[in-house]
Structures are given as structure tokens and as C-alpha cells.
N, C-alpha and C positions, 0 to 999 in steps of 0.2 A: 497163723491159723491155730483156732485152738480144738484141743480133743473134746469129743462130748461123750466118749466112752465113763462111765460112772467106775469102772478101776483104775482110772489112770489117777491119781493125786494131782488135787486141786491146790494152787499156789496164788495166795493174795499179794498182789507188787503193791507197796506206796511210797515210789517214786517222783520227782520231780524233776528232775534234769532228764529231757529227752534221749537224750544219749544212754545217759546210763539206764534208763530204762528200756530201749531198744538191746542195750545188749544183755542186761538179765530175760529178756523175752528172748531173743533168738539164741542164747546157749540153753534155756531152759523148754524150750515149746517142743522139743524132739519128744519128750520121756513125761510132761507135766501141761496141764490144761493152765491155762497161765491168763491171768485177769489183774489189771493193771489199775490203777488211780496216780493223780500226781498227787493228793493230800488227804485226811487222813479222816475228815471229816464227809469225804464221799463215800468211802472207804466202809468206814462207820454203816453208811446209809446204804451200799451195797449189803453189809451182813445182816442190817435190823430187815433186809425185804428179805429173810431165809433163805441167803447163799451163806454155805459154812464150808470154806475153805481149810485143806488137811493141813497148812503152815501158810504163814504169812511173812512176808519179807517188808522190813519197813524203816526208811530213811528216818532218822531223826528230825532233822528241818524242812519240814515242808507245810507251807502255808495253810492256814485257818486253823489246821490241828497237828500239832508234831507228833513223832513216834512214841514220847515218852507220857506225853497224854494219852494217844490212843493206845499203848500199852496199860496205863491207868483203868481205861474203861472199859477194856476185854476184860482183865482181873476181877473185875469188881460185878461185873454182867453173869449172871448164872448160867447166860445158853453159849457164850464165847472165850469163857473164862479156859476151857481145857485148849482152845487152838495155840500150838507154838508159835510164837515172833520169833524171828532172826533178826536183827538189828541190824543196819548196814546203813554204814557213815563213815564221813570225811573227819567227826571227831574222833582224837585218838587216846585224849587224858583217860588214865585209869581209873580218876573220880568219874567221869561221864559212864564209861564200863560196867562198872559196879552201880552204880544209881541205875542202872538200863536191867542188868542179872539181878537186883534187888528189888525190883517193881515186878520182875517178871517175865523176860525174856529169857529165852535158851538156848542164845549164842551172840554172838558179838563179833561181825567182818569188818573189818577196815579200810576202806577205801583207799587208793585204787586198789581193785579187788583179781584175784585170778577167778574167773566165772568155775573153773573145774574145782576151786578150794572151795567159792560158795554151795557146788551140786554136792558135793561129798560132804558138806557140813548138814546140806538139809536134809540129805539120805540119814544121815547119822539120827536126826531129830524125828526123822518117818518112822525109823526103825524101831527107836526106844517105845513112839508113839503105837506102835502096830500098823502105821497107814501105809507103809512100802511093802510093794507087790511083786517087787523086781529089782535087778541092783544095780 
């Protein structure tokens, strides 16, 4: 169930693997209105209809459009360019890391993931951001 209070932080998923999408949604849907995609290219097409989500969470590999493209075309975009990615993948090369924080992302989780290292990593990104209301 998702919140439709307008102070709770809004959080973009582009996930793919069902699982792991169910569990970023149910550690995250207590405290976060939480809207999901398996790829990156709906994704895309959820923000261009003026949904602007406070962070975005987004797998690298997932079909039609990977994370590192759709991180590509928020940067480049002047109305989505300021929303945070969190990046979260099963890649763990430091080249991949740095290609993802040099395009533009503002953090980097590693798969398998602790869901409470993911909420405290994207509190940290709300906070910087100003969009956390609560802690």
C-alpha cells in the first residue's frame, strides 16, 4: 500500500527481479510512498507524464533500458536532472562503481543488500537533498 500524503518521500524502484523488488517495497512502504517499474524505460515514461519522485532506486540490468542509460538521461533532462539514483546491483567491479558516481549517481549498494543499509543510505541522500521530514 502506498502513502498519498504529499510529506512522505516519494521513491522511484527499477527493478526486475520480483523478489527483489518485493523486498525493497515491503522494507521500504512503512516511512516511503514507493512506486515500482521492472525497466527503465517505463520508468522514463512514468516521470515524462509529471511524476517527480524525491530518489530513485535503480538496478543496472534491466531490460529495454539499464540503469546506466536511464542515469544518462535524468542528467541530461533539465526537469529530472536534480533527482538522486541510488544504484543497486548484483555488479560489484570498481570500474562499474565509478562509471555509475561519474554519470551521476549518489550512491552505490551492492547486492545482496541489507534493506536497513539501503534506508539509511537513502535517508543520508534525502537529508543532503532537504527532502527528509523525519528520520
Amino acid at each position: 500500500m502506498a502513502f498519498t500524503d504529499s510529506d512522505t518521500p516519494k521513491v522511484l524502484v527499477i527493478e526486475d527481479d520480483a523478489t527483489i523488488q518485493l523486498i525493497i517495497r515491503r522494507s521500504l512502504e512503512k516511512k516511503f510512498n514507493v512506486v515500482a517499474y521492472t525497466n527503465g524505460m517505463d520508468a522514463l515514461s512514468y516521470l515524462q507524464e509529471g511524476n517527480l519522485p524525491d530518489i530513485i532506486i535503480s538496478d543496472l540490468n534491466t531490460p529495454e533500458m539499464g540503469g546506466l542509460e536511464l542515469i544518462d538521461q535524468l542528467k541530461a533532462s533539465g526537469f529530472f536532472s536534480a533527482i538522486p539514483v541510488l544504484v543497486l546491483s548484483g555488479e560489484e567491479s570498481t570500474e562499474t562503481r565509478i562509471k555509475c558516481l561519474d554519470a551521476g549517481a549518489d550512491d552505490y549498494v551492492v547486492k545482496p543488500f541489507n534493506p536497513r543499509e539501503l534506508e539509511a543510505r537513502m535517508k543520508a541522500i534525502l537529508r543532503r537533498t532537504g527532502k527528509l521530514l523525519f528520520n
